[in-house]
N, C-alpha and C positions, 0 to 999 in steps of 0.2 A: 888682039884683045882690046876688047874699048872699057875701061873703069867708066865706073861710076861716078857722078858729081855728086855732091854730095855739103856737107856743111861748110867746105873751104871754096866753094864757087857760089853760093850763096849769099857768103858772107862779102866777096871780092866783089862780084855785081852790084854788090847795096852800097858797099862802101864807092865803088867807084861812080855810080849813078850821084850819091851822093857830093863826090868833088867836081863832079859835071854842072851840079845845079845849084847847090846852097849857095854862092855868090851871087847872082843874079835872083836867088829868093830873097835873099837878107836887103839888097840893094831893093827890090821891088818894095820892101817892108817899111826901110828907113825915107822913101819917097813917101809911101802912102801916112806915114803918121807926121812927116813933116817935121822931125825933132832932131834937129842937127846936132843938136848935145848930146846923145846917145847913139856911140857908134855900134855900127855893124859889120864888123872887117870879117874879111873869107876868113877859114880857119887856117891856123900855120900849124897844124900837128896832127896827125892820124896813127889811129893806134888800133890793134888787132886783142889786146890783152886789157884786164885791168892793171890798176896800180903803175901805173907807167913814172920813171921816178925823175926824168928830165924831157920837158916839151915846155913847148911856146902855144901860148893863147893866143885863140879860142882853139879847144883841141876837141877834137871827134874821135869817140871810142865806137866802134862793131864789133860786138861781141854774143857769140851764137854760143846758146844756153843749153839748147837741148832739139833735138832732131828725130821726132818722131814718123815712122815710116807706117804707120794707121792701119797694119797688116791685116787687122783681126774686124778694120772697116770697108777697107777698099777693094782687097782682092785682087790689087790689079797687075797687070803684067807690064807695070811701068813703076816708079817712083812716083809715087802721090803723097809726097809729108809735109808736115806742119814744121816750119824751124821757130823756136822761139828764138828770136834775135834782139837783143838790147844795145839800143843806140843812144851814146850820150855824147853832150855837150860843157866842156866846161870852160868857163868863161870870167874873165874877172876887170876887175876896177876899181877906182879909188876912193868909187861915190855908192853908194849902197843903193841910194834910189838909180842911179844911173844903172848899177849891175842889175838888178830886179828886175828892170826892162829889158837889157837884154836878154837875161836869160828867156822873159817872155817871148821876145821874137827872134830868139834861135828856136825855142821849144815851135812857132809858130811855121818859121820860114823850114826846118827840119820834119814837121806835116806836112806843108807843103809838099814837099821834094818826093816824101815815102808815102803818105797813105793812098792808098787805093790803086797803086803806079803798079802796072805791069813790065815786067825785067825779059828780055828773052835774049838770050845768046844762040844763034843758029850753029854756029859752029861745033858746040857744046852738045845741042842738043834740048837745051835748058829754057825754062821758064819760070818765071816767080809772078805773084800776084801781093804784094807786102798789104799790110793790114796794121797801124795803130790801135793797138788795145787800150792803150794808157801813156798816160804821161804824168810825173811828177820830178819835183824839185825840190832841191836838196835845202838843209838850210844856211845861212852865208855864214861863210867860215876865214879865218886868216890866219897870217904868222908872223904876224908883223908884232904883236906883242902891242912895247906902246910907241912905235914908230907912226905917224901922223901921216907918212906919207908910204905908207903901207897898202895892199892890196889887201881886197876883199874878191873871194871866189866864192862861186856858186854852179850846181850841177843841175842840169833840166836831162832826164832820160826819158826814153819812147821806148816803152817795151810796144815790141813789135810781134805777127805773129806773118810769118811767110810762108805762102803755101806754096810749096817745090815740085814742080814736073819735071821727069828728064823720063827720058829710054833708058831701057835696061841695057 
């Protein structure tokens, strides 16, 4: 019997494409604007869920929203759906102009990596075509209270919309 792929191989492909390339994006980012005072480190946390209550910055969330199978458009004798998938990044700092940037060039180098990128697992079966609908950003928050040397977080997410091929 062969299953189906379906929302959990969609989600594992983006996410691991993802630890494949955001280093080497972020690095290509922080050469091209030349500002050594605002880092760009790979991320130390990956996470499949929201609300995650213990991780290390900068942390990547994949989180697939909803998995439409387009039945009543495609007709077809395959899997042809839409996954909506929300990819965020949060990211922090002690400098608020400092973090604002970053969050721009994770939101930037996290384009990169996903929009337009074709995924295909042979073994599987599978194919993705990922798509950036949107991006937005959170607004900076803390809990530092009045600690001076307290961090400032901020979230950038990339609703995504992925179009899923597989065999039946």
């Amino acid at each position: 019997m062969s299953v189906r792929h379906i929302s959990e191989i969609t989600r594992n492909m983006v996410q691991a494409h993802i630890r494949a390339n955001i280093a080497a994006a972020l690095s290509d980012l922080r050469t091209d604007m030349a500002d050594p005072i605002v880092t760009t480190e790979p991320p130390q946390s990956y996470f499949i869920f929201p609300n995650a209550q213990s991780y290390k910055t900068p942390a990547i969330f994949t989180i697939v929203e909803s998995f439409d199978f387009r039945l009543e458009k495609q007709n077809a004798n395959h899997i042809n759906a839409n996954v909506k998938l929300n990819v965020a990044a949060l990211v922090e700092d002690r400098d608020l102009y400092r973090l604002t940037i970053k969050a721009d060039r994770y939101s930037a180098a996290l384009h990169f990596v996903l929009a337009q990128y074709p995924l295909v697992d042979l073994a599987k079966n599978v194919k993705l075509v990922i798509l950036v609908d949107q991006v937005t950003f959170s607004p900076e928050y803390s809990n530092a209270g009045d600690d001076p040397q307290g961090l400032f977080r901020k979230e950038v997410l990339l609703e995504c919309s992925v179009q899923h091929y597989s065999a039946l």
